[in-house]
N, C-alpha and C positions, 0 to 999 in steps of 0.2 A: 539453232534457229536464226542464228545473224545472216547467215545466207540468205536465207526466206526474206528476211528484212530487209533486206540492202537492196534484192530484184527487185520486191515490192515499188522502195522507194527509188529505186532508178528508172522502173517504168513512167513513173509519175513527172521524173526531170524529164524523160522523154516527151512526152505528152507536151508539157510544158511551153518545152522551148521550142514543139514544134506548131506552135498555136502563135498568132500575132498580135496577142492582146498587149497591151499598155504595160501592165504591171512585168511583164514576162522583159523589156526594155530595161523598167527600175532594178530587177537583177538579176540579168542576163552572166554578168561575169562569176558572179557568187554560187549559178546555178549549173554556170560551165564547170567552175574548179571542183563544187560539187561530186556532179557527172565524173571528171577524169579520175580522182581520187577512187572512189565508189569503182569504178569499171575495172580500175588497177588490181584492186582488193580482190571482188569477188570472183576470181576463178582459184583462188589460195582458197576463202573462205568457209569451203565445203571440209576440207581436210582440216582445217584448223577447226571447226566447230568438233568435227568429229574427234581432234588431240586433244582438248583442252579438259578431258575426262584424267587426264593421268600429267597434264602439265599445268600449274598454276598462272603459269605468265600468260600464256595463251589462253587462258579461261577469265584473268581480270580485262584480258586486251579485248575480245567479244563482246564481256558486260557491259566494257564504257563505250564500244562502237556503237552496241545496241541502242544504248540509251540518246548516244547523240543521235543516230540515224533517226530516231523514234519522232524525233524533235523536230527533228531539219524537216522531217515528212508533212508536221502538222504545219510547219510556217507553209511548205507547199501547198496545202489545199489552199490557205488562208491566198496564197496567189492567186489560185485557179477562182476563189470565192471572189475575189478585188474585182477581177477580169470581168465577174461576171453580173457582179453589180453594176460596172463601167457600160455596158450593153445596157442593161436596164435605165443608166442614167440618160444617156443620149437619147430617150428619146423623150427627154425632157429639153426646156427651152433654156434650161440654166446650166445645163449639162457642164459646159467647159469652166463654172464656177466650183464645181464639185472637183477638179483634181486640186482645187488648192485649198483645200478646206485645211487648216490648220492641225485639229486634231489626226485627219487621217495622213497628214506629212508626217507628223511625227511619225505616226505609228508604223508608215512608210522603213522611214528611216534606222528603227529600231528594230524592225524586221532584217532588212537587210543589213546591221551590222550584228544582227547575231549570230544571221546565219554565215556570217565572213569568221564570224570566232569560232562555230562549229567546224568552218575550212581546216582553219591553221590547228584547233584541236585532235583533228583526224591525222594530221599531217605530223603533228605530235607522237599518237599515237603506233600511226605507223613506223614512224622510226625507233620503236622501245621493240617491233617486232620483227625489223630487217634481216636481222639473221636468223627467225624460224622461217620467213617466208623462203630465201633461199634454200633452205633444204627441201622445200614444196613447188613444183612446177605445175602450170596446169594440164602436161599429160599424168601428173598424180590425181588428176582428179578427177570422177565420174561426169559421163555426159549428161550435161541440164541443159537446154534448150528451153524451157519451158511448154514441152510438148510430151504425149503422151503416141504410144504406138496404138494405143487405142482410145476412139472417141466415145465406145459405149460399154455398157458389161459385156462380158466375152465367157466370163468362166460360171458356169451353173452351180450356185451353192446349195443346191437340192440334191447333188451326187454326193452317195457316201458309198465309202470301201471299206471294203472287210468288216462290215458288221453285224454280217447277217447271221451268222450263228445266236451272236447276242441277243437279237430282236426274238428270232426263233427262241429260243430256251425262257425267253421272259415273257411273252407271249401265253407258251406252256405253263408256267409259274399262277397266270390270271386264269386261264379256260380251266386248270384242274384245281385251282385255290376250293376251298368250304366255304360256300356261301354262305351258314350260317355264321360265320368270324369274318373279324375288319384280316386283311390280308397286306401285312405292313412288308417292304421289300425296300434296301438299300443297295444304291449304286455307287461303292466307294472308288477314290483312285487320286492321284498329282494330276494338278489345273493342266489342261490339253490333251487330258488320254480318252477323250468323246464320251462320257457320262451322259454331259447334257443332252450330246446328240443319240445318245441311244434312244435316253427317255423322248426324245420330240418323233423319234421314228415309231415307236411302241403306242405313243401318245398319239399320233395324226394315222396309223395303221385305218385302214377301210374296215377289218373285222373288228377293231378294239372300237372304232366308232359305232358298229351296230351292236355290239355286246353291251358298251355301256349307256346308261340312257343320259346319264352329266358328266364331264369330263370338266376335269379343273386344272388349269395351270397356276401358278404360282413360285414367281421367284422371291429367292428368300434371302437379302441383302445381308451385308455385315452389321449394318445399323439397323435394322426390322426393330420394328415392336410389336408388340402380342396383337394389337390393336389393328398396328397395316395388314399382322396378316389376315384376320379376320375378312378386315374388310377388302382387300386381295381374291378371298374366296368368295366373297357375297356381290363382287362385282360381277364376279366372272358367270354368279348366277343369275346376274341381270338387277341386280337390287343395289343402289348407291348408298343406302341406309346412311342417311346424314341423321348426326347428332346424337343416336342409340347409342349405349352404355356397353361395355363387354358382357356383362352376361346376357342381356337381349340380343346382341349379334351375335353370339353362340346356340340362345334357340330358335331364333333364324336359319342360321346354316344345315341344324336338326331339323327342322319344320321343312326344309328346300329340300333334303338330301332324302326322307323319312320315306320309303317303301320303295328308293330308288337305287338301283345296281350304279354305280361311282367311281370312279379315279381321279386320283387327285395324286395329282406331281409336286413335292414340295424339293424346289430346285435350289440347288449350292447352299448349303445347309452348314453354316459356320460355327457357330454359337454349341459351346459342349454343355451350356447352361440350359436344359432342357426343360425347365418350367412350365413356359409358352405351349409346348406342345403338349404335357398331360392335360393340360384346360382342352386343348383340341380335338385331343385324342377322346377326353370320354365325354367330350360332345359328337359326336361323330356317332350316328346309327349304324347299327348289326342286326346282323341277319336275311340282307338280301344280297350280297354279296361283293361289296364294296372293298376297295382295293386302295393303296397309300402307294407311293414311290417317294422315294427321300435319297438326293443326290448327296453327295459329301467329298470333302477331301480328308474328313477326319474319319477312323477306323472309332473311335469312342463313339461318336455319335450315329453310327452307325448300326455299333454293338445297342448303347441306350435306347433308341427309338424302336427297336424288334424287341426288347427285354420288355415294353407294358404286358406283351399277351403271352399269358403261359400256354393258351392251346397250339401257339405260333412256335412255341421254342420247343414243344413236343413234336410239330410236324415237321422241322429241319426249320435250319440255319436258310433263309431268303435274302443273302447278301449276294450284288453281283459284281465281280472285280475285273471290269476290261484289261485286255492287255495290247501290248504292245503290240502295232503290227507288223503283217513279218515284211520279211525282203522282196517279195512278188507282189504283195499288196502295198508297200509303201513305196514302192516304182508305178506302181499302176495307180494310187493316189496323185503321184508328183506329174504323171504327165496328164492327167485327166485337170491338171490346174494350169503348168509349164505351159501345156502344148492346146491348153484349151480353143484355141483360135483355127486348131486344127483335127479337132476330134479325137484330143487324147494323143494323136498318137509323134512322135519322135522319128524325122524322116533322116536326120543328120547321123551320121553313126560319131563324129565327133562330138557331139552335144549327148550325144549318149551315156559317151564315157566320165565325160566329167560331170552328168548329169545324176550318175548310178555314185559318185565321190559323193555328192555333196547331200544327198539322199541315203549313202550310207553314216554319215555326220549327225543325221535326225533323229538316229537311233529309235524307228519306227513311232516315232510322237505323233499324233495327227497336227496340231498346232503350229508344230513348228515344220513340218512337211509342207502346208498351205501356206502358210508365212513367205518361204526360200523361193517353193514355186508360181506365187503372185508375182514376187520379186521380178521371175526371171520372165513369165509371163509377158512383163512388161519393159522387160530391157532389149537391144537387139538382138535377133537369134543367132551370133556369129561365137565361134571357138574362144575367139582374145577378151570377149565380155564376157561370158559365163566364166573363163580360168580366171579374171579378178575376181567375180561374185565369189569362189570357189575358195580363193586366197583369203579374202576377205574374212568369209565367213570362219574359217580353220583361225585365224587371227581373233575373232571375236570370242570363240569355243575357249582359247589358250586359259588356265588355268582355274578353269569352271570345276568344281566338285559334286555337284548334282543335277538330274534331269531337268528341275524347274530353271537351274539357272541356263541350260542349254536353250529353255523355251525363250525364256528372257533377249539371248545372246541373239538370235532369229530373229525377235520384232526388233533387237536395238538395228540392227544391219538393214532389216525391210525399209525402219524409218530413214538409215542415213542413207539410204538410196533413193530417198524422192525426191522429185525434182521440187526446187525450192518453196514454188506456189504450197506444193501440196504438202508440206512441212505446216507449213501455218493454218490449212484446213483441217489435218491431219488434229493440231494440238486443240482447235472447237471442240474436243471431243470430252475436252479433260473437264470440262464444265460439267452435265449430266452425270447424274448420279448414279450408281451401282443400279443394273438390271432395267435402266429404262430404256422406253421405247422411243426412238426418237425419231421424229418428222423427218424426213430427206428435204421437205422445201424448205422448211427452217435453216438447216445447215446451209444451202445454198444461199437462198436469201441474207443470210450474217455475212456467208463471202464475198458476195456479190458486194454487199454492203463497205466491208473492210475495206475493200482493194485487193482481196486475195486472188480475185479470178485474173489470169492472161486471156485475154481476150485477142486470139490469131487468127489466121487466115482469114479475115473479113467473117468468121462465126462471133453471133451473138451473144449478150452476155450471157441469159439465161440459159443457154447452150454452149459455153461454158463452162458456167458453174457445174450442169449435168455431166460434164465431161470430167469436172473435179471431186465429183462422187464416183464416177465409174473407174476413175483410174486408183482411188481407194478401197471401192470393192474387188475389183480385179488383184489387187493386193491380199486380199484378204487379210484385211484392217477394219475393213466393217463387215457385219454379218446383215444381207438381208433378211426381213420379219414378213413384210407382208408387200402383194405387189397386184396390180390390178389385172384383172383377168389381159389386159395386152401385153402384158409382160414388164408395165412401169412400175420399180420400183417407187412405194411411198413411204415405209416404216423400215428401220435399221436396228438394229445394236451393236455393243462390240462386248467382245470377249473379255471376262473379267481381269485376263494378266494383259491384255491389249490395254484395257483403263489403267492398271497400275501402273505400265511401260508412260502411257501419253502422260499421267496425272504427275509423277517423276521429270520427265520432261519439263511441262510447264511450268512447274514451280522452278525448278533449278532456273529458266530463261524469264520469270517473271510474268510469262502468259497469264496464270492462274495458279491458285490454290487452294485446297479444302478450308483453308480458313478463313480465304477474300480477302486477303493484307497485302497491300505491295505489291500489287498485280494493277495489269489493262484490260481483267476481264471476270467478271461473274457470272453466276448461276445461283439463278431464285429459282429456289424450291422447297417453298411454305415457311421452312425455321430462319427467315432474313433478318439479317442482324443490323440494325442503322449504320454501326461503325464500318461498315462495307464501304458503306458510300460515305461518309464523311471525310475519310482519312485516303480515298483513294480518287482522286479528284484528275488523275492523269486516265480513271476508265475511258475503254473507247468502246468496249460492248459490254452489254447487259441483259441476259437473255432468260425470258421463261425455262425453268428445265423439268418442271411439274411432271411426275407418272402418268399416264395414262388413267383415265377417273378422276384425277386428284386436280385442286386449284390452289391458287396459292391466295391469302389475304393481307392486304395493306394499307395500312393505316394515310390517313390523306397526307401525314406531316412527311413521313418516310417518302414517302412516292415525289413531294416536290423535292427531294435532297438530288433526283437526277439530272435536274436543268441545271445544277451546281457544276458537272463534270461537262464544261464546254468541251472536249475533244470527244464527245459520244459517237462514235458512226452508226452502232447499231442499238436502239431499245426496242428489244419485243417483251412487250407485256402481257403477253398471249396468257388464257386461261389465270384469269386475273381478279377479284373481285373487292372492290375499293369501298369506301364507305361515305364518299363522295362524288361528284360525277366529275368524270375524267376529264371533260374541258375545265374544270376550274382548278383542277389539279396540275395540267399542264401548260396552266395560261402562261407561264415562262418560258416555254417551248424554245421560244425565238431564241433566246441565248444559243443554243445548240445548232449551230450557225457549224458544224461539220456533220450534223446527222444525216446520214445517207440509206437506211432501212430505220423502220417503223413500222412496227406490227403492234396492234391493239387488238388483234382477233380473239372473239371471244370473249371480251372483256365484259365487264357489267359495275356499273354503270354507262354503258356511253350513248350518250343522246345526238351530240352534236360536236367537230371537232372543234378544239381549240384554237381561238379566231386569232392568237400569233403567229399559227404556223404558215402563215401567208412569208413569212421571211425566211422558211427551211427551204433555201435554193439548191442547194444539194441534197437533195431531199432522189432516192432511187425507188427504194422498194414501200410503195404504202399499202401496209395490210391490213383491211377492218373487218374481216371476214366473220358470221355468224354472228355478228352484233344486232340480235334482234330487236334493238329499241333506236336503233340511228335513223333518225328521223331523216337530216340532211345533209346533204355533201355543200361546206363552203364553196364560194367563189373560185377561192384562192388555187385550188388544186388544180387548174388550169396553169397557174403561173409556174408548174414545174416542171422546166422545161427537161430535165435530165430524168424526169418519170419513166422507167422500166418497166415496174410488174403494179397496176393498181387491183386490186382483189375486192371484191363487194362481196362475194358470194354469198348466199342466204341471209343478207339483210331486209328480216319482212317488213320494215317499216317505212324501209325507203323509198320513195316515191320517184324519184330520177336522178339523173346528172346533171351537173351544170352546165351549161354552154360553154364551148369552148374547149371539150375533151378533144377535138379534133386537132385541136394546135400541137397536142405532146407527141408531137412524132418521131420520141425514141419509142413509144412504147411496144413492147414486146408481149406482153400478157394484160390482160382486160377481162377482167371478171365479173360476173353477175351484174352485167351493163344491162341498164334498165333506160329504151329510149324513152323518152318524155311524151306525151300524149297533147301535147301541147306545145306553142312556140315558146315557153318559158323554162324549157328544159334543152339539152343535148339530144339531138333525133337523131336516127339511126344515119341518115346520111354522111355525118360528121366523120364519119367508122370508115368513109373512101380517102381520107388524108392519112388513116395511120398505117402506114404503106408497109415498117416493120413488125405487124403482130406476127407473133406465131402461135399463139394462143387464145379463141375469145370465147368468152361464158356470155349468151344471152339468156335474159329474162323475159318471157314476153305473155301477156297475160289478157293483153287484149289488140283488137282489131287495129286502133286507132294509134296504135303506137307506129303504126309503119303506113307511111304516106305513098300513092300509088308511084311514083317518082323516086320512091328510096329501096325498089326491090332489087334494082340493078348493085345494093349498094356495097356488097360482101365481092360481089364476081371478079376485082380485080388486085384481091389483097396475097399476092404473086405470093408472098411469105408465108402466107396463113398456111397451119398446118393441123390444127385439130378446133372443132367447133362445140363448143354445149349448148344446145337449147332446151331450157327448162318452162316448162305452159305452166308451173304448180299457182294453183286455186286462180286458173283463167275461166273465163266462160263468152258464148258467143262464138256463133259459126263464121263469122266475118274475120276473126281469129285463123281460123282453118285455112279460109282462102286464100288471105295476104300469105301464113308459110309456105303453102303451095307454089306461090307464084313466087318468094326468094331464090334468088338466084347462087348459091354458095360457088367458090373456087375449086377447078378442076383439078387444082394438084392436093388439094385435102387428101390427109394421111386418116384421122381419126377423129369421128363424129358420135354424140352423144344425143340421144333423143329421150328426153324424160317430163313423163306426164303428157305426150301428145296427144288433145280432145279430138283426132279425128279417128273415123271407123277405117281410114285407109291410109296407108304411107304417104306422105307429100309424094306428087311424081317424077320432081327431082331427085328421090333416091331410088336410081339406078344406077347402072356401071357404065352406062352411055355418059352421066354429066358428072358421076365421079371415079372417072378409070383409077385414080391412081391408091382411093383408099383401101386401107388395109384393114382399120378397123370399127367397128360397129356395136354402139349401146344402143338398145332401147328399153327405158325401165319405166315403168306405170304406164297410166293412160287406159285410153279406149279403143284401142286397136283391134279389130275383128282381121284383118285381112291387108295382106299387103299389096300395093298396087300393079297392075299387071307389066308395069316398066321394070319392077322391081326385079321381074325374072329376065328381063333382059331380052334383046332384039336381034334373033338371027344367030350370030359368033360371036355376040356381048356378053361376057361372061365378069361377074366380079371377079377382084385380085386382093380379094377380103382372105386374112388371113385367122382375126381371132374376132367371135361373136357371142355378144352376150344379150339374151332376152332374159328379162325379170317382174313379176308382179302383172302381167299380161293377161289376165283373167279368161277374156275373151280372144285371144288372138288365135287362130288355126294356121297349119302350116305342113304341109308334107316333106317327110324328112329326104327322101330321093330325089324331089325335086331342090330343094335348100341343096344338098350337095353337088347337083349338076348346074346349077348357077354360081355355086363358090366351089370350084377344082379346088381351088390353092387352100382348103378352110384346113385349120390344123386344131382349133381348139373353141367348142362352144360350149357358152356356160349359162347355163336355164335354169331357173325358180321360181317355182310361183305362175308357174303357168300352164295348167291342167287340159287343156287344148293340145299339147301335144307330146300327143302319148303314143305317135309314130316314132318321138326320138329315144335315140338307146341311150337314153339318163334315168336313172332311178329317182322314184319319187319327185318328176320332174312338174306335178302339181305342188308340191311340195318346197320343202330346201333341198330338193335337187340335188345338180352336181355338175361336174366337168367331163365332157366327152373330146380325148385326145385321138388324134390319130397319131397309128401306129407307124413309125416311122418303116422306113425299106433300108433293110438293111446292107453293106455294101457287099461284092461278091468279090 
């Protein structure tokens, strides 16, 4: 990970010295020797983080680098923060009295002579490793640039190979099982042999959906209690049951499931200690035809969990044991990932060859087939870079005596081949706990936060950060979960030997660890322990990692121990619930004078924020999303001027912005912006300075929020690239008018319309004022009919690619004509909307579904 550290902080000298602020003068030379030392180093770096697995000198000489580098980074902000006070000062009348303030000389002073003693330290250092460095040149070392061959996802993790016999025969297994008996089946086999992915193929099947009337998933952690799972299953049937005892959440489950046909997936099944599941089991109704799946790597638990029912051990043995795949399908896996940017297919016959070498190495594993071919996915596609991949990988294999350890030897190689950024994105991961599901903004927003993102070619940071998820999924390092009908990933996870790979990582480099000792980074998730935070006062994130459903609670004493760890960059307290309200919890805020993300979403209590944080100048990502009791937004949030992503989203009680949102013109994302209805608020016009959005969420609920003079006021936000507007619990036809008459920008990619009071579409959407969008929500509302622009003028045809109508009660629509006004449409997805019943979606009054088109195949 020192690699990863050292770009980090040399981007930052970078930055620095190329700024002309005052303080960048006070140590300019310290920041130079810095720089030169730091540049020398890191092209050895890579190969030495990767030796020091089997060399000791080489792994103490990383530890101490890291920790100085770690160091030297935070005096850095502490510059760039000086710089930026110095701004703020001037435009005071005392201004030139403030460089000589006494206490800030010293502190001056103390600064820059530490960071001269981290100089000569490094300089120390590196001479204890003069002679490994020369056996390492930097043609020994992989190319890092800090760029990526690709800026988005490329590889579709919805393709699976060779499974289909599997699906089939288990399939069989449910349609001819005895309805009158629970029909209990295990799927045993070693971590990467697609278990799990069998069951999500059997489990999300279109006939297993009409067969069963509840479908249950449930992962089942190494740490589970009888308790999570319970309530695991009672979530998934829509019931949160707080505070109910175990034996009431068991005849709940009985009472939800009771005259209902059922499956239920109980996923990676550890524990041989089978207690948990007799209480499950003979809670569990019979007789209408209800089904179990139980994944395992153990053959005990497997044999146990079919041994309750004797009419089950009479009708056969229902274990299902994947195997290996063969050499045509795990060539036709490897390129469907490799070659994913090209349809699968391998046009090189050199890349072939060594392509079928290193594909025969994977000894038909899926895991580690995906692993090699992310890898290569992402490197160039030239002969001399796949035969190191190919080196490499036969290096890492050398003296492995099992298939799990071959899996292992495949993520360790994926990891040491990322470029350095995404090394430290990479180990965010080791936080989160076994089997959850985690946000994709969150993970960005932390990077963004950190300083993980490179931020190139004049691309944005939030556009970035998305580029540092993609080049991780393209890896196949993360698994997407769930993605919006446009195809944007929102929810991830990762594979459970991918978590023991990162969680090993972490702790060995200090990132993190299961215990939160001696680390720069934590993960709450509900069991938080104080000495986390007491004893670790060098954290720099701190991050909600709560499951899905679950909150975590804390005590108000615990929660102020975080303004204690002044090098915070990131606190999200997402899904949080305090027992005091969070402004008086946080009134120390201001200490954290490096805080760069901030997310409270979710949270409860929060009324109003903490009137210190007027002094978090590096303050980037502020998130208070779904805080339904936040009344008002300080002043102060104007004064940040390095603001990125502000997020409001679904705060019902807030009333407006403050004046002055116009000023933050880095901002990139703007959420649930609610203009003022009056001059005592932010009005929509303020929204023509923030020239970088690429993102905005509006809220607008009535007429008076947009003055006739502010309709022009979207039309020239060159950047903007997706819109929400939400009408919820608006009313007033004057409403109707003013949207009609907004003017949005012509290069709009992706627009959202929810809850619109009018009977007709505004008559700005058409393909005449937006050529260039691609895609299109419209969910609630009162929409009968769309407006006759909407079908377009002459040869105006939309270049709408994916369309979702939802909850549409009234709205009518001919499906021949929809597709002759969107040629390009490839994917619409409808519910809840019983008007049209021209379109070929099932139960499209209903929960619907998804109509793809059929691609054309090549000849």
């Amino acid at each position: 990970m020192v690699d990863a550290v050292v770009t980090v902080c040399l981007e930052k000298v970078l930055n620095i010295l190329e700024e002309k602020g005052r303080t960048v003068s006070d140590y300019r030379t310290q920041l130079e020797d810095l720089q030169r030392e730091l540049l020398y180093m890191q092209s050895y770096l890579k190969d030495a983080e990767r030796q020091k697995r089997t060399k000791e000198v080489l792994r103490k000489f990383v530890t101490e680098l890291r920790e100085l580098v770690y160091e030297a980074e935070d005096i850095l902000v502490d510059c760039q923060l000086a710089d930026g006070d110095d701004g703020n000062e001037q435009r005071s009348s005392n201004a030139w009295l403030s460089r000589f303030n006494p206490p800030r000389v010293s502190l001056q002073y103390k600064k820059s002579k530490r960071l001269k003693e981290i100089n000569e330290t490094i300089k120390k250092l590196k001479s204890t490793v003069d002679s490994y460095f020369k056996l390492l040149t930097p043609s020994n070392v992989g190319r890092d640039n800090g760029t990526d061959r690709w800026s988005s996802t490329v590889y579709d993790h919805t393709q699976v190979v060779g499974l289909e016999g599997d699906k089939r025969k288990i399939k069989e297994w449910l349609f001819r099982s005895n309805e009158s008996e629970l029909l209990i089946m295990a799927f045993v086999g070693m971590g990467g042999l697609g278990k799990t992915t069998i069951a999500q193929e059997v489990f999300n099947d279109k006939e297993i959906d009409h067969r069963f009337e509840r479908r249950i998933w449930v992962s089942v952690s190494q740490t589970f209690t009888e308790e999570q799972i319970m309530r695991s299953i009672l979530r998934n049937l829509g019931d949160a049951s707080v505070g109910d005892d175990l034996g009431t959440l068991l005849r709940k489950i009985h009472q939800y499931l009771l005259g209902k046909r059922y499956l239920i997936v109980m996923d990676d099944v550890w524990d041989t200690n089978l207690s948990w599941w007799d209480k499950i089991y003979q809670g569990l109704p019979r007789g209408q035809g209800g089904s179990v799946i139980v994944t395992t790597r153990s053959e005990s638990v497997a044999v146990r969990v079919q041994a309750r029912d004797k009419t089950q051990v009479q009708a056969g043995d229902k274990t299902h044991r994947p195997q290996l795949l063969s050499t045509d399908n795990s060539w036709l896996l490897f390129c469907k990932v490799a070659f994913a940017a090209n349809d699968g297919t391998c046009e090189r016959p050199e890349l072939e060859d060594v392509g079928k070498e290193i594909v025969t190495k994977c000894k038909g594993l899926p895991l580690t087939i995906k692993a090699v071919g992310g890898l290569l996915l992402c490197k160039d596609h030239v002969y001399h870079e796949w035969r190191r991949i190919a080196d490499h990988f036969r290096d890492e294999l050398r003296g492995n005596t099992s298939e799990t350890d071959n899996v292992m030897s495949s993520l360790q190689l994926s990891y040491d081949e990322l470029p350095s950024h995404l090394k430290l994105c990479f180990l965010t991961l080791s936080l989160y706990p076994e089997d959850c599901v985690i946000p994709k903004q969150q993970l960005v927003h932390g990077w963004i936060g950190e300083g993980f993102v490179m931020w190139k070619d004049g691309r944005s940071a939030t556009a970035s950060g998305e580029d540092c998820f993609s080049g991780l999924t393209n890896r196949c390092l993360i698994e997407v979960v769930d993605k919006t009908y446009s195809g944007t990933i929102i929810t991830c996870k990762i594979h459970d030997m991918v978590r023991d790979l990162v969680i090993d990582i972490a702790k060995k480099d200090s990132f993190s660890n299961p215990e939160g000792l001696n680390c720069r980074h934590l993960g709450i998730s509900g069991n938080f322990d104080e000495k986390q935070i007491k004893v670790n006062h060098k954290l720099r994130g701190v991050v909600s990692t709560t499951k899905t459903g679950e909150v975590n609670k804390l005590n108000s004493d615990l929660a102020k121990e975080f303004t204690d760890c002044k090098y915070l960059r990131v606190l999200d307290i997402s899904k949080t619930i305090f027992d005091t309200p969070l402004s008086e919890i946080l009134e120390e805020i201001a200490s954290l004078q490096h805080l760069a993300c901030l997310s409270m979403s979710n949270t409860h209590p929060l009324i109003q924020f903490p009137r210190s944080m007027e002094d978090l100048h590096n303050l980037q990502i502020l998130d208070a999303s779904y805080c339904q009791n936040l009344k008002q937004l300080q002043p102060c949030i104007v004064l940040f001027k390095k603001l990125l992503v502000l997020d409001m989203t679904n705060c019902g009680s807030l009333e407006c912005f403050p004046k002055g949102i116009g000023s933050l013109v880095n901002l990139e994302v703007l959420l649930g912006f609610k203009p003022a209805r009056s001059n005592n608020g932010c009005k929509l016009s303020e929204v023509k300075n923030l020239t970088n959005l690429r993102k905005l969420g509006l809220s607008l609920t009535r007429g008076d929020q947009i003055e006739e003079e502010e309709l022009d006021s979207l039309i020239n936000l060159s950047r903007l690239m997706s819109i929400s507007i939400s009408c919820y619990d608006s009313y007033g036809d004057d409403l109707i008018t003013k949207i009609d008459a907004l003017t949005p920008p012509h290069q709009l990619h992706e627009l959202s319309l929810q809850f619109y009071p009018g009977k007709s579409s505004p008559s700005w959407l058409s393909p005449h004022k937006l050529p260039m969008l691609r895609y299109m929500s419209i969910c609630s509302g009162n929409l009968v009919k769309m407006h006759e622009r909407f079908w377009g003028i002459e040869n105006t045809h939309w270049r709408i690619e994916g369309l979702m109508l939802s909850s549409l009660s009234d709205l009518d629509m001919d499906w021949e004509a929809l597709q002759q006004s969107m040629p390009y449409l490839r994917t619409v997805t409808a519910n809840w909307c019983p008007e049209l019943e021209s379109f070929p979606i099932e139960d499209v009054g209903f929960r619907g579904g998804v109509w793809t088109k059929t691609p054309l195949h090549r000849t």
